[in-house]
Structures are given as C-alpha cells and as structure tokens.
Backbone as XML, in Angstrom:
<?xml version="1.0"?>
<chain id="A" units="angstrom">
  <residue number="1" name="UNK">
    <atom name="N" x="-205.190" y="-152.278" z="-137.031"/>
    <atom name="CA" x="-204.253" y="-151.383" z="-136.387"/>
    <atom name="C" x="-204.910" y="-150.042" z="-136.055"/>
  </residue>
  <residue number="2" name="UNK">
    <atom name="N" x="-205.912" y="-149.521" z="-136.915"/>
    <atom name="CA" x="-206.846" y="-147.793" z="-136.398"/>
    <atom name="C" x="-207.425" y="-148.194" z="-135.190"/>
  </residue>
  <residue number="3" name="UNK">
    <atom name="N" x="-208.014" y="-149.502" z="-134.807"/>
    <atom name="CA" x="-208.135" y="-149.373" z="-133.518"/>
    <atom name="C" x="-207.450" y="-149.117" z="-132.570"/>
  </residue>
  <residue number="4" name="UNK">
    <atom name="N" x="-206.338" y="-149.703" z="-133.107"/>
    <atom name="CA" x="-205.391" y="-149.896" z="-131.604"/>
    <atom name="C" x="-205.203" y="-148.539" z="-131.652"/>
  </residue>
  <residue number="5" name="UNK">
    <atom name="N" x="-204.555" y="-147.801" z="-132.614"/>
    <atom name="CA" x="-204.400" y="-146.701" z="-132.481"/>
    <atom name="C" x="-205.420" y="-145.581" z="-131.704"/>
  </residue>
  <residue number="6" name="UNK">
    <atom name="N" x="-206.420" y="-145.642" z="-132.397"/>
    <atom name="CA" x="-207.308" y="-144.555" z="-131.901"/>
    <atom name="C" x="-207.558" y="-145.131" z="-130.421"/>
  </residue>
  <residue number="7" name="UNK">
    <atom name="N" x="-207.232" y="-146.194" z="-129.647"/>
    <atom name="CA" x="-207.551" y="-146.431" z="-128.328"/>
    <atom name="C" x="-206.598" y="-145.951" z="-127.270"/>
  </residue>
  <residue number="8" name="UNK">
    <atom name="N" x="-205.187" y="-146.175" z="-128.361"/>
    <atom name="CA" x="-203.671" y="-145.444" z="-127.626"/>
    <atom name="C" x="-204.019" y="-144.125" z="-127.650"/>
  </residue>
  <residue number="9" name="UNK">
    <atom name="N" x="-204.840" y="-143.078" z="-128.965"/>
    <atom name="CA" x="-204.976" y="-141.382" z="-128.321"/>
    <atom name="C" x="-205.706" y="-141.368" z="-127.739"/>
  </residue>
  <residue number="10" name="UNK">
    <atom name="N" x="-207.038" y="-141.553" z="-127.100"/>
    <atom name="CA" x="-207.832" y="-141.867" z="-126.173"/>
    <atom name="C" x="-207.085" y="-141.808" z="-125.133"/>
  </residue>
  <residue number="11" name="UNK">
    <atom name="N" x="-206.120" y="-142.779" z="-124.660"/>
    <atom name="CA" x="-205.611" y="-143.091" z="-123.661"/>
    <atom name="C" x="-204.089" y="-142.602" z="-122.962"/>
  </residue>
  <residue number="12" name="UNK">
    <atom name="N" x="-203.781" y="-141.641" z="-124.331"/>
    <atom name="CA" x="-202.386" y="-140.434" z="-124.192"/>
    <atom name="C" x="-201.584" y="-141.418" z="-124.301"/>
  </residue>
  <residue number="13" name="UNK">
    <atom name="N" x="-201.133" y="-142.781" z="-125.248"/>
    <atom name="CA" x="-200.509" y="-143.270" z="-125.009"/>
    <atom name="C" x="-199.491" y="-143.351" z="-126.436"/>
  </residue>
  <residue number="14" name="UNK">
    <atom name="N" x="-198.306" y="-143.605" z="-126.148"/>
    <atom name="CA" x="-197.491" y="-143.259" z="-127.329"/>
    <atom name="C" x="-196.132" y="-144.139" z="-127.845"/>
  </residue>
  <residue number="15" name="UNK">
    <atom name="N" x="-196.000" y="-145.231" z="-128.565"/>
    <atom name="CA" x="-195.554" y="-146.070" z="-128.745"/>
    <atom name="C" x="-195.701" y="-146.709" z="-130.420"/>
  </residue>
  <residue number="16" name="UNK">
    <atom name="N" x="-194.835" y="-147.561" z="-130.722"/>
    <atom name="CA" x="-194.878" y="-148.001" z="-132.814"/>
    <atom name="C" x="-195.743" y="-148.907" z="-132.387"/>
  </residue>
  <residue number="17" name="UNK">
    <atom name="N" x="-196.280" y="-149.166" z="-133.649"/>
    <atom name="CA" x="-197.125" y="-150.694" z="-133.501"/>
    <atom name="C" x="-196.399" y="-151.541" z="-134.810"/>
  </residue>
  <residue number="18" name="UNK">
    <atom name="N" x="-195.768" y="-152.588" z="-134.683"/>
    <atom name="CA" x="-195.270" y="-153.561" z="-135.076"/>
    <atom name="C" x="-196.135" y="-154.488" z="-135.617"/>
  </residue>
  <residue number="19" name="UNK">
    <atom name="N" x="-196.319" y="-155.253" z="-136.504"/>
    <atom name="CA" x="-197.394" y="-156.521" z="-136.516"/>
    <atom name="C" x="-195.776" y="-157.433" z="-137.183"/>
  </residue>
  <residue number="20" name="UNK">
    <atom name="N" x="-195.907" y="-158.555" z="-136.818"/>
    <atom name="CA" x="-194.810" y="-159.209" z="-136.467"/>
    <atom name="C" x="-194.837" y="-160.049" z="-138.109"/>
  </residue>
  <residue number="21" name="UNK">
    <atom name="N" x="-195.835" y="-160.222" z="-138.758"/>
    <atom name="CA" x="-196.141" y="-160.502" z="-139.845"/>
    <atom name="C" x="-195.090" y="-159.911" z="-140.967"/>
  </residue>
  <residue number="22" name="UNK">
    <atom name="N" x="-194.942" y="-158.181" z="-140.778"/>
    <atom name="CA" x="-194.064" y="-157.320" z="-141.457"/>
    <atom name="C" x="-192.130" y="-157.845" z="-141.046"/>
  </residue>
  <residue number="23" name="UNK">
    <atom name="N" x="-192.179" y="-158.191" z="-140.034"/>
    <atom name="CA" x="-190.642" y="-159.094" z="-139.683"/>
    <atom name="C" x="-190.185" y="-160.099" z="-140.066"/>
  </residue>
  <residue number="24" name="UNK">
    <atom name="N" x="-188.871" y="-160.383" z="-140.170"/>
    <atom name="CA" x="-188.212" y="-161.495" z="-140.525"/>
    <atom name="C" x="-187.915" y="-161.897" z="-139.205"/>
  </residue>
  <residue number="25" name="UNK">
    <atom name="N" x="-188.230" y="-163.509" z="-139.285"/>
    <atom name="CA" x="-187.753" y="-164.043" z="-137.807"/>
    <atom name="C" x="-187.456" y="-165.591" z="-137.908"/>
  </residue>
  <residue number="26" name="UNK">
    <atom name="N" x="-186.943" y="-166.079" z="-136.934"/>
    <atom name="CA" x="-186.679" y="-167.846" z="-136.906"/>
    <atom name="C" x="-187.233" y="-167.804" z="-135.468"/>
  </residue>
  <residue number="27" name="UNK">
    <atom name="N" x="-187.311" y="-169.503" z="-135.505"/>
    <atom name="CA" x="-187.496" y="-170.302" z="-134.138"/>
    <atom name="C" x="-188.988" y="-170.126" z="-133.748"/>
  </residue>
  <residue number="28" name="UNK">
    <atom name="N" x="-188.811" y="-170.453" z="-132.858"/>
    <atom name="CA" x="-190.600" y="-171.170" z="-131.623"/>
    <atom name="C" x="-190.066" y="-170.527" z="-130.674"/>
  </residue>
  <residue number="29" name="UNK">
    <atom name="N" x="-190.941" y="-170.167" z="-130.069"/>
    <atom name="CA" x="-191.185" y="-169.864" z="-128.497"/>
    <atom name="C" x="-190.483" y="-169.083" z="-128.143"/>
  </residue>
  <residue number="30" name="UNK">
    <atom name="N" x="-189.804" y="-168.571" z="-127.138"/>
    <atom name="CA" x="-188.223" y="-167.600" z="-126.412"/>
    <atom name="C" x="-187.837" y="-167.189" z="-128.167"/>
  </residue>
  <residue number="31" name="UNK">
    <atom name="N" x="-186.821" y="-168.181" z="-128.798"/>
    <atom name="CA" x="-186.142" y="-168.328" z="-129.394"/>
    <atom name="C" x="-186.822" y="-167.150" z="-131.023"/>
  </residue>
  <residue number="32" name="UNK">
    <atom name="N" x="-188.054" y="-167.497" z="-130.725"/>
    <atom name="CA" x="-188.985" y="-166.358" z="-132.109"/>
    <atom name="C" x="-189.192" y="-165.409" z="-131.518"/>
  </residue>
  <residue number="33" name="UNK">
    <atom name="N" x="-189.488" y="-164.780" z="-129.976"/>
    <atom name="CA" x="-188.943" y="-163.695" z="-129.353"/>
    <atom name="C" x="-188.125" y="-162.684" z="-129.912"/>
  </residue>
  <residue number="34" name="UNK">
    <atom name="N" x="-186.666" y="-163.251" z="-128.983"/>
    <atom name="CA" x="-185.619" y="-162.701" z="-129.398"/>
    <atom name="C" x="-185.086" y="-162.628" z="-130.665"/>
  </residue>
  <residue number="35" name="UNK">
    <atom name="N" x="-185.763" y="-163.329" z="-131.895"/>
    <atom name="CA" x="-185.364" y="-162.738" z="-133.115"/>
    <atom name="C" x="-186.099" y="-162.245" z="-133.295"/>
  </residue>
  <residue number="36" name="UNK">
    <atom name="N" x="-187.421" y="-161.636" z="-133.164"/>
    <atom name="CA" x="-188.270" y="-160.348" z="-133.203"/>
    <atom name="C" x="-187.579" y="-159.179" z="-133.025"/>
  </residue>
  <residue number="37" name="UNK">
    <atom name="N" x="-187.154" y="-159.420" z="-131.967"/>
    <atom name="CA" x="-186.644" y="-158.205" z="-130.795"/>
    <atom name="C" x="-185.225" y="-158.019" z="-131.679"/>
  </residue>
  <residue number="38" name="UNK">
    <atom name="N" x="-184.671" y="-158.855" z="-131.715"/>
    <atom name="CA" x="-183.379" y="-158.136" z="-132.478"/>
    <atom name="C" x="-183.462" y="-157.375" z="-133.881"/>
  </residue>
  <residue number="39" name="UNK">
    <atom name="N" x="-184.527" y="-158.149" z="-134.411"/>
    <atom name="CA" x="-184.580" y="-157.648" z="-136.316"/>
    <atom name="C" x="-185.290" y="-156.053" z="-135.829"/>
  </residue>
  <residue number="40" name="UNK">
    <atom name="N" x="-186.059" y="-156.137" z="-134.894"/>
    <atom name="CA" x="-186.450" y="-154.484" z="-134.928"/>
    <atom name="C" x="-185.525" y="-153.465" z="-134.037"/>
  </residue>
  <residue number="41" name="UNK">
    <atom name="N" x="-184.449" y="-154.063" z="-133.584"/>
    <atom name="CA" x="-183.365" y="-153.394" z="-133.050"/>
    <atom name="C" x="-183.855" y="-153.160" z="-131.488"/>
  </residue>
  <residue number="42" name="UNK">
    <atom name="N" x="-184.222" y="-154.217" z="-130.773"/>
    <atom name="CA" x="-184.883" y="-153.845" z="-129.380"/>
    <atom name="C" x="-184.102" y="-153.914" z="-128.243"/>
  </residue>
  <residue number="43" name="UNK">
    <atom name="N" x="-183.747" y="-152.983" z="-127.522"/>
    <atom name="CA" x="-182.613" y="-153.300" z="-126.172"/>
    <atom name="C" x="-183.137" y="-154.074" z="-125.175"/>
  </residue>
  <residue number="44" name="UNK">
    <atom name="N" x="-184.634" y="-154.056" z="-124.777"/>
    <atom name="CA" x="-185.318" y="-154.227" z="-123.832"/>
    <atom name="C" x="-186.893" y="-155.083" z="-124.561"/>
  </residue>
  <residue number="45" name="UNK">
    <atom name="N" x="-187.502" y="-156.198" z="-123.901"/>
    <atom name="CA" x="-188.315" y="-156.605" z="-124.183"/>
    <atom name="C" x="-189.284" y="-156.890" z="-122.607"/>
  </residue>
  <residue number="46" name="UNK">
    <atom name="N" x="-190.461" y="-157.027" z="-122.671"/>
    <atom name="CA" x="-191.340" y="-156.860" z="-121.584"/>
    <atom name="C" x="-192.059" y="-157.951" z="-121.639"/>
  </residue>
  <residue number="47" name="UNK">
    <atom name="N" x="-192.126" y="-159.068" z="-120.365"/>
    <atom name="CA" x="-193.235" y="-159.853" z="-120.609"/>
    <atom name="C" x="-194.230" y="-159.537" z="-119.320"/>
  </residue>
  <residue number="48" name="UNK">
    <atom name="N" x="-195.698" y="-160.394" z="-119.606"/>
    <atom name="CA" x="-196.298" y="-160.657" z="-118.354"/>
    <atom name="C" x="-195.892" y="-161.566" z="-117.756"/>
  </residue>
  <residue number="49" name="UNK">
    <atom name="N" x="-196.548" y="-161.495" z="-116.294"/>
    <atom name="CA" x="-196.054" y="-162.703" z="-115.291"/>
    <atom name="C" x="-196.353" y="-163.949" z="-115.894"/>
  </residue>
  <residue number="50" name="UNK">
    <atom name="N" x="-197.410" y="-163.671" z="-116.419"/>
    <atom name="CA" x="-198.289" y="-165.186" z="-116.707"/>
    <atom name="C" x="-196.917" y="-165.714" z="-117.729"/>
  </residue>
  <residue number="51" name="UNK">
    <atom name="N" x="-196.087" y="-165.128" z="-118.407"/>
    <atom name="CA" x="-195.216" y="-165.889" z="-119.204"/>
    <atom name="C" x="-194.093" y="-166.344" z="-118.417"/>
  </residue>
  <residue number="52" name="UNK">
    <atom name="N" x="-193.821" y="-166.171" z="-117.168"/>
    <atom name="CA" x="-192.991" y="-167.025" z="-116.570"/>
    <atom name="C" x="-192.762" y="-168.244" z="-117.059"/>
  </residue>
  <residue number="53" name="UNK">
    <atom name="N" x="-193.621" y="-169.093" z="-116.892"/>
    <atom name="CA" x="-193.460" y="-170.284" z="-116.797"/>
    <atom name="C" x="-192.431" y="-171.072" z="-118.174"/>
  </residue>
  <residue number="54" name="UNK">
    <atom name="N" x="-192.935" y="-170.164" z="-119.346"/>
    <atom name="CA" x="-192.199" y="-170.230" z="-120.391"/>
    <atom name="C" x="-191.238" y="-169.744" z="-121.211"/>
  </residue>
  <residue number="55" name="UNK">
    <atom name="N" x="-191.373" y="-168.610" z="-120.274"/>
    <atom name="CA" x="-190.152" y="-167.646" z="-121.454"/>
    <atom name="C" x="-188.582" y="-168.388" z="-120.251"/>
  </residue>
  <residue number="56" name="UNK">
    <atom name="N" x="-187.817" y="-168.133" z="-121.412"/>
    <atom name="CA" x="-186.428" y="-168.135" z="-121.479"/>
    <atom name="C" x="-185.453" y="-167.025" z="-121.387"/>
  </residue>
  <residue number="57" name="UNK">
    <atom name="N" x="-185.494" y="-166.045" z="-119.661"/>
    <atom name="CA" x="-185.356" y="-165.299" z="-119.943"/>
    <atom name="C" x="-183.741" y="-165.036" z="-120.291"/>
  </residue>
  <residue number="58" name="UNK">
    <atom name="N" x="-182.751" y="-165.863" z="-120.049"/>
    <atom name="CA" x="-181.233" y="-166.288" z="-120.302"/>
    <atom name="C" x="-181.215" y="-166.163" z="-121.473"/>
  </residue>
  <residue number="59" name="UNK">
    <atom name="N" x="-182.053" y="-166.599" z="-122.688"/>
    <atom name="CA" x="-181.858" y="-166.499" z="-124.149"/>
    <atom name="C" x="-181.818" y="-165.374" z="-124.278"/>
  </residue>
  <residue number="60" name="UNK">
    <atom name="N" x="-182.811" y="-164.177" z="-123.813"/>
    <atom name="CA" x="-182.764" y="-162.435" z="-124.134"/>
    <atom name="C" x="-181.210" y="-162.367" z="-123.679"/>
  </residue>
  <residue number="61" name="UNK">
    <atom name="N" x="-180.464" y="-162.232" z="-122.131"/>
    <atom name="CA" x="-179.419" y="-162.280" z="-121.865"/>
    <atom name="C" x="-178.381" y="-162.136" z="-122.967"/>
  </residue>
  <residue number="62" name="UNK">
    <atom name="N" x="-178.402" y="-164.044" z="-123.349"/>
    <atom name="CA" x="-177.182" y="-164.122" z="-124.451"/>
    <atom name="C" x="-177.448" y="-163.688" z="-125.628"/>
  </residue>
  <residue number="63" name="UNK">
    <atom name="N" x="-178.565" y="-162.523" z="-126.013"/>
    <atom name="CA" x="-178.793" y="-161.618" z="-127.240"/>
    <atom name="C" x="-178.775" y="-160.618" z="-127.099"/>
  </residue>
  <residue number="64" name="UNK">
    <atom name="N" x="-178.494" y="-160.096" z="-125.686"/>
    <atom name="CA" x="-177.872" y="-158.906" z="-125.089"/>
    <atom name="C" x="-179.394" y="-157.409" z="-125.049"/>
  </residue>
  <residue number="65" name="UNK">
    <atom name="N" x="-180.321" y="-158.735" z="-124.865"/>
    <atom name="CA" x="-181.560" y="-157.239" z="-124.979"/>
    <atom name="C" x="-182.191" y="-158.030" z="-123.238"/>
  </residue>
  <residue number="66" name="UNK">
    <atom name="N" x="-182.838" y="-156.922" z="-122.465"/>
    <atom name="CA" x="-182.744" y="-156.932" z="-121.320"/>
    <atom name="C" x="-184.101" y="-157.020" z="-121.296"/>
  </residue>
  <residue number="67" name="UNK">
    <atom name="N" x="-184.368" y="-158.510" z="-120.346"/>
    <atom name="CA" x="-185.995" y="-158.983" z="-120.126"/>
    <atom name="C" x="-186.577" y="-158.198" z="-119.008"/>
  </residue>
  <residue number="68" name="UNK">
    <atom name="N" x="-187.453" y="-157.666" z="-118.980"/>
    <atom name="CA" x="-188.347" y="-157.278" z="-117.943"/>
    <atom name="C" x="-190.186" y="-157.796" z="-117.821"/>
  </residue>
  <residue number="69" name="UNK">
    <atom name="N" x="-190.689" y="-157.557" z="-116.368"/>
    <atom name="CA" x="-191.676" y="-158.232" z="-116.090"/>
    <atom name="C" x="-192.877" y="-156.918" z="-116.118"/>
  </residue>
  <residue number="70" name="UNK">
    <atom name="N" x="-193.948" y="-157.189" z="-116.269"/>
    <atom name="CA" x="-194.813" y="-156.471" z="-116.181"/>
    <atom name="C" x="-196.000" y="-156.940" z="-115.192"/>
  </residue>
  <residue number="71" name="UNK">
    <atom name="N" x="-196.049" y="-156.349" z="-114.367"/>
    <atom name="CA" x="-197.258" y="-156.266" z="-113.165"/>
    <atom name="C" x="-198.798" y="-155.736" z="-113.891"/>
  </residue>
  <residue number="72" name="UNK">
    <atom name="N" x="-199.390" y="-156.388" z="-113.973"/>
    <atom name="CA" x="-201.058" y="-155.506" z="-113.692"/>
    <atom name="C" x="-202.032" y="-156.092" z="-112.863"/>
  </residue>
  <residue number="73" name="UNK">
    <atom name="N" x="-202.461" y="-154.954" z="-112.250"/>
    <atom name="CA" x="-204.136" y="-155.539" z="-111.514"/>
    <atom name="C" x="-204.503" y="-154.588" z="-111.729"/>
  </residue>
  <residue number="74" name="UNK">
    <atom name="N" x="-206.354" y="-155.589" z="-112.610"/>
    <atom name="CA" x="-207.143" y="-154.502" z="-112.952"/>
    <atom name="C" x="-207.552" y="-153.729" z="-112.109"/>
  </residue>
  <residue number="75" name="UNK">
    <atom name="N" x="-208.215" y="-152.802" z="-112.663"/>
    <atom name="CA" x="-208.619" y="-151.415" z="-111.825"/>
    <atom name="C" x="-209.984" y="-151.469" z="-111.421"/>
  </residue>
  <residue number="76" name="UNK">
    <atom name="N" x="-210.404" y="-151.248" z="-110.166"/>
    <atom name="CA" x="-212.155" y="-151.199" z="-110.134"/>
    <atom name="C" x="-212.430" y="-149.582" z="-110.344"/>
  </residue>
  <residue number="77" name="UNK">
    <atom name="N" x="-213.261" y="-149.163" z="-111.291"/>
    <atom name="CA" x="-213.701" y="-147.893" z="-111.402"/>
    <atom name="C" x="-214.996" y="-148.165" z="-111.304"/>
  </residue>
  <residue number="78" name="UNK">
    <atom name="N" x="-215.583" y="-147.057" z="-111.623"/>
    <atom name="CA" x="-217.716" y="-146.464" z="-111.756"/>
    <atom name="C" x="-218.057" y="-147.321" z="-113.522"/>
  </residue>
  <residue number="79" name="UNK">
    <atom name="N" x="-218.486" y="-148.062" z="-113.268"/>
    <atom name="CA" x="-218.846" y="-148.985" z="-114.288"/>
    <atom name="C" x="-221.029" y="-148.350" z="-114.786"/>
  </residue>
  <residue number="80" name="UNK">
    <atom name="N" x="-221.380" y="-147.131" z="-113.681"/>
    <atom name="CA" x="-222.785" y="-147.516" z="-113.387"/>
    <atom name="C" x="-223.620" y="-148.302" z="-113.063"/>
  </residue>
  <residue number="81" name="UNK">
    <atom name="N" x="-223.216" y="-149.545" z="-112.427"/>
    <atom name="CA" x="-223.996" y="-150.569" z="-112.200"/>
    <atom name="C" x="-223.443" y="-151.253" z="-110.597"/>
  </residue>
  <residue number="82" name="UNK">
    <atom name="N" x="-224.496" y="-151.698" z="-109.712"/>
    <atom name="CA" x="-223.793" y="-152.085" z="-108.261"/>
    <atom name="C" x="-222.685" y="-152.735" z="-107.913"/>
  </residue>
  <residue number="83" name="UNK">
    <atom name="N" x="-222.960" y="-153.777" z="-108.854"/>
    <atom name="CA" x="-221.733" y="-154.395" z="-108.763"/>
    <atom name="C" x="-220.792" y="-154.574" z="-109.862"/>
  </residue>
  <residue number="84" name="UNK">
    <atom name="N" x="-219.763" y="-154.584" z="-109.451"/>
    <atom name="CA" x="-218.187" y="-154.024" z="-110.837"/>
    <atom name="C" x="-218.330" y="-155.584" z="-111.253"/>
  </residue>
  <residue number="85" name="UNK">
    <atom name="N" x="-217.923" y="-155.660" z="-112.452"/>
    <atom name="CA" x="-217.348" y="-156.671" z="-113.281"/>
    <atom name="C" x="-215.944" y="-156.534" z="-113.695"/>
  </residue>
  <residue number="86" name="UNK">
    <atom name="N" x="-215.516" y="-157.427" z="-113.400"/>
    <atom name="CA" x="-213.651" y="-157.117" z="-113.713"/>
    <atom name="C" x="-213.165" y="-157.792" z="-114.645"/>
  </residue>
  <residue number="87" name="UNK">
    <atom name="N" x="-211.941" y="-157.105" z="-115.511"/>
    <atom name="CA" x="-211.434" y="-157.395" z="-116.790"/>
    <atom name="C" x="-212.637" y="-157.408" z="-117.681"/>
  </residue>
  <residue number="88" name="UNK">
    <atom name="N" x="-213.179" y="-156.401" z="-118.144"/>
    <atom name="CA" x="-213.782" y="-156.231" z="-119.178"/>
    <atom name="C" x="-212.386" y="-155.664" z="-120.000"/>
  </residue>
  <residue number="89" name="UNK">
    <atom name="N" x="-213.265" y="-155.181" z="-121.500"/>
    <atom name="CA" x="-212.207" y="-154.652" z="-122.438"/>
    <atom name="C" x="-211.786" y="-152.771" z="-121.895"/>
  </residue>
  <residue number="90" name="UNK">
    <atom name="N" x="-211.123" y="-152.716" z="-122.482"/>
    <atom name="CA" x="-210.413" y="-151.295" z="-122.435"/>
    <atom name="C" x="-211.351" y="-150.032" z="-122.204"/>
  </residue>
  <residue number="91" name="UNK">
    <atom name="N" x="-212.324" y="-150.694" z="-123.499"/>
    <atom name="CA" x="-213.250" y="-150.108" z="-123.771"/>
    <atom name="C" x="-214.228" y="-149.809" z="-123.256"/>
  </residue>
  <residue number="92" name="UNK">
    <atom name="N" x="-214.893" y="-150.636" z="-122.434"/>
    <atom name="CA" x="-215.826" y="-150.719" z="-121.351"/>
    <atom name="C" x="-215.059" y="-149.432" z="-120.156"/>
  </residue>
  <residue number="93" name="UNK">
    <atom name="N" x="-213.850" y="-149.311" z="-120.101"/>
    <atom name="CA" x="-213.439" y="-148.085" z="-118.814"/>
    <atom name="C" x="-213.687" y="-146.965" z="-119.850"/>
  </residue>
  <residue number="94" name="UNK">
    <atom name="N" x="-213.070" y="-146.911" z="-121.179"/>
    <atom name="CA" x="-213.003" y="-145.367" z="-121.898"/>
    <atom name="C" x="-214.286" y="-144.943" z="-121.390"/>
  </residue>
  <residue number="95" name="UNK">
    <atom name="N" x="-215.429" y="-145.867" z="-121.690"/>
    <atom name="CA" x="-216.837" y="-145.089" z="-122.322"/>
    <atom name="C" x="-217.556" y="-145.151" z="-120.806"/>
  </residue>
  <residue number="96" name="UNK">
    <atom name="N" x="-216.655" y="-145.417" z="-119.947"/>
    <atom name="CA" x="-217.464" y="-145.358" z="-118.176"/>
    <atom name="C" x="-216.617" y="-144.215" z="-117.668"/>
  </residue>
  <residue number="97" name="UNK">
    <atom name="N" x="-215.037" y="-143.945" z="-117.947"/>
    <atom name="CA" x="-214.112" y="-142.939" z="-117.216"/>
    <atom name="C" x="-214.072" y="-142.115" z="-118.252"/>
  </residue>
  <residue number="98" name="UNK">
    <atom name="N" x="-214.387" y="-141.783" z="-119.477"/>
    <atom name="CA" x="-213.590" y="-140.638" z="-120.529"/>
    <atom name="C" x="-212.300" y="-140.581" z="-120.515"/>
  </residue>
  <residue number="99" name="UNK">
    <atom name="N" x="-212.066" y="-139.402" z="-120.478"/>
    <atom name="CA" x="-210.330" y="-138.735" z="-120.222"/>
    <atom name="C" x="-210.018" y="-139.477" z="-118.840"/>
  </residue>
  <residue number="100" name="UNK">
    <atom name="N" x="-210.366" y="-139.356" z="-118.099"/>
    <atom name="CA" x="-209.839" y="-140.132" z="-116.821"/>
    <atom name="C" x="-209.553" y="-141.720" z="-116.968"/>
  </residue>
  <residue number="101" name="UNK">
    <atom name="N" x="-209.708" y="-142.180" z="-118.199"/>
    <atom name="CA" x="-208.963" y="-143.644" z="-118.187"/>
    <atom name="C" x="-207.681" y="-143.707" z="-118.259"/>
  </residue>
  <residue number="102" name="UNK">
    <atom name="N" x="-207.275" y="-142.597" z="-118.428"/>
    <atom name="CA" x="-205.659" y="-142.944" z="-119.067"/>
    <atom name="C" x="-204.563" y="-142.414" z="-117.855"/>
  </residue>
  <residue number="103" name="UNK">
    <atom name="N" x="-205.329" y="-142.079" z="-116.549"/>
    <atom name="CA" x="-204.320" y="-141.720" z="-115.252"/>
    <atom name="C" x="-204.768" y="-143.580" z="-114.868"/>
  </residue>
  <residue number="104" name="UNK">
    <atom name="N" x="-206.015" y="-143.782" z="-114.943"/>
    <atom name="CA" x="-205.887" y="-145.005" z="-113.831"/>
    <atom name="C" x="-205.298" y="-146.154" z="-114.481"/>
  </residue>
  <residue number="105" name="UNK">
    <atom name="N" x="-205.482" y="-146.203" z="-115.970"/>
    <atom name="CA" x="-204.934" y="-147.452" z="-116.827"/>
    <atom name="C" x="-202.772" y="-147.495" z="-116.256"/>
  </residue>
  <residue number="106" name="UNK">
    <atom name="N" x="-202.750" y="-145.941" z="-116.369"/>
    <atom name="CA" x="-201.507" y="-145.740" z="-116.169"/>
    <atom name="C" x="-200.805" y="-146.094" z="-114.755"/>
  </residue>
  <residue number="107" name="UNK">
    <atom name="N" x="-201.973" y="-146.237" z="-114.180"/>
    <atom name="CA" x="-201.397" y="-146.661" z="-112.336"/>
    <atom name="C" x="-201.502" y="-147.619" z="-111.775"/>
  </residue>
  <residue number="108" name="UNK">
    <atom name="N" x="-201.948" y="-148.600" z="-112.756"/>
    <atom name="CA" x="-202.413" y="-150.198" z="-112.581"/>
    <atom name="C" x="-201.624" y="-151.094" z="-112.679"/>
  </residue>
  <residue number="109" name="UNK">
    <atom name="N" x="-200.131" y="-150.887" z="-113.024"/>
    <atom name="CA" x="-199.219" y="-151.709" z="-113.055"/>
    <atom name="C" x="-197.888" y="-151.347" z="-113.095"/>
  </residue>
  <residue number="110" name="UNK">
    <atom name="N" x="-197.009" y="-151.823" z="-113.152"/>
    <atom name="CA" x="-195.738" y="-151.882" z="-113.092"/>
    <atom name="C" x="-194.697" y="-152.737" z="-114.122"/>
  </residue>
  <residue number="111" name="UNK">
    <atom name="N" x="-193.494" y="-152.066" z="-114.631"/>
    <atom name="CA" x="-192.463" y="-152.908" z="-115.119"/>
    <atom name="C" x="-191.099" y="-152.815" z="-113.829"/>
  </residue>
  <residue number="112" name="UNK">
    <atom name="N" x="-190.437" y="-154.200" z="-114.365"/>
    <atom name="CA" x="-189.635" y="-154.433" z="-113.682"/>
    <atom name="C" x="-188.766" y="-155.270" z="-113.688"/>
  </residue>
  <residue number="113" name="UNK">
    <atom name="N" x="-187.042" y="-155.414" z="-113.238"/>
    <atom name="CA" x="-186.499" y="-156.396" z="-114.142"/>
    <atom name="C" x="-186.673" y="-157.888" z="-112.950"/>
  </residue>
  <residue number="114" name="UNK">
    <atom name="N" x="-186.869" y="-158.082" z="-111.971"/>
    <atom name="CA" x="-187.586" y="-159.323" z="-111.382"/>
    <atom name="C" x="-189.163" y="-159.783" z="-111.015"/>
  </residue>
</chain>
C-alpha cells in the first residue's frame, strides 16, 4: 500500500485505499462487487470498458449504487528515446514528466454513466 500511496502524492491524487481482504463480502463476479461496494457504504462504483462484457451492471441498479464507465487512452509523452513505447508503468511517465505527470495522467480519460 506505501507504494500506491507515495505514487498517488507524486501524482496530487487523493482518494482511501481499501484492500478488499479487510471486507466482509459474498458471491463471484458482479454479485462480490456490489457487496464490496455496499459493506464500504459506496453510492457509485466505476468500471473499465474492458469489463463490459461481464459486469452486471442491473445488479449495482437493484443495490441502488450507480455504475459508471471509465475511458482511458494512454498518453504519448517525452519518454527520451525516438520512438515512444506505450503502456508502460506509471512510473516510467513520473521519472520522464516529474510534476507534469499528474496534469496529463489527469487528461487521459474520462468517467461516465454510458
């Protein structure tokens, strides 16, 4: 968890960190979701696109916490080298952008409820 953390001040970013381990929960799939989301009292839960295919987003619905989608495309920045490599780690932009990772990390995507 000090990583994650020290990568969120790095990056001005400000949010709990949960490890799901510390929760009480039931079910598989959607269904271990939304009892995540409820035992920590969550109105709103966020997936990626890539979870389309599987999430259930009607189950959030009838638990009354509101699904939303999350957009990203990575970012090409100054890597020092001719040609960019894309989706490296986080880390690879901190130690190429400094302080300037945390406007472009921040402009790379989108939430949204379709």
């Amino acid at each position: 968890k000090e990583i994650i953390r020290e990568v969120m001040d790095w990056l001005d970013l400000n949010a709990d960190i949960l490890d799901s381990s510390d929760i009480s929960w039931v079910g598989k799939k959607t269904e271990m979701l939304v009892s995540l989301a409820e035992n920590v009292g969550a109105k709103e839960y966020v997936s990626n696109r890539g979870a389309s295919a599987y999430v259930e987003i009607n189950k959030f619905a009838e638990a009354g916490i509101e699904h939303l989608w999350q957009s990203f495309s990575s970012p090409v920045y100054d890597q020092g080298r001719k040609n960019f490599v894309p989706d490296l780690s986080i880390i690879d932009m901190i130690f190429n952008l400094g302080p300037e990772a945390s406007r472009v990390i921040k402009e790379c995507g989108t939430i949204s409820k379709n």
